[in-house]
Phi, psi and omega in degrees: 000311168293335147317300207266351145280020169210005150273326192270295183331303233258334155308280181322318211287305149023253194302287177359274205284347184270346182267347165323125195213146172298138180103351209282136192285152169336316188275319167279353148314306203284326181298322172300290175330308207258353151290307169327321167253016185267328171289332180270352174269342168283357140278156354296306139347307181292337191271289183337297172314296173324298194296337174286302147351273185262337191060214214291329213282343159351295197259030166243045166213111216288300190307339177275314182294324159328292144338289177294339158299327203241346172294315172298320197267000000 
């Protein structure tokens, strides 16, 4: 369940950056931005848990360190 709620985040977070357009008004900019940042804290959420979860074997899965890079990044 928790997988498949951070596949459907990570589908939205998607369609996010694909309705982005150069020129886009003040008001649909500040909505993207603050969804934009409400997805990334729910992967930062995601990492926390992970990281609680397995403790150090976290980061002997080449997909969590990844994760954590592009989260961070």
């Amino acid at each position: 369940m928790f997988e498949r709620f951070i596949t459907f985040i990570l589908i939205l977070n998607t369609i996010l950056y694909c309705v982005r357009w150069a020129g886009e008004d003040k008001t649909t900019k500040s909505v993207l931005d603050i969804v934009d940042l409400v997805f990334t804290s729910i992967f930062g959420i995601e990492i926390i848990v992970k990281i609680i979860g397995y403790g150090w074997r976290y980061f002997k899965f080449g997909k969590n360190v990844f994760d954590l890079l592009i989260t961070i990044f």
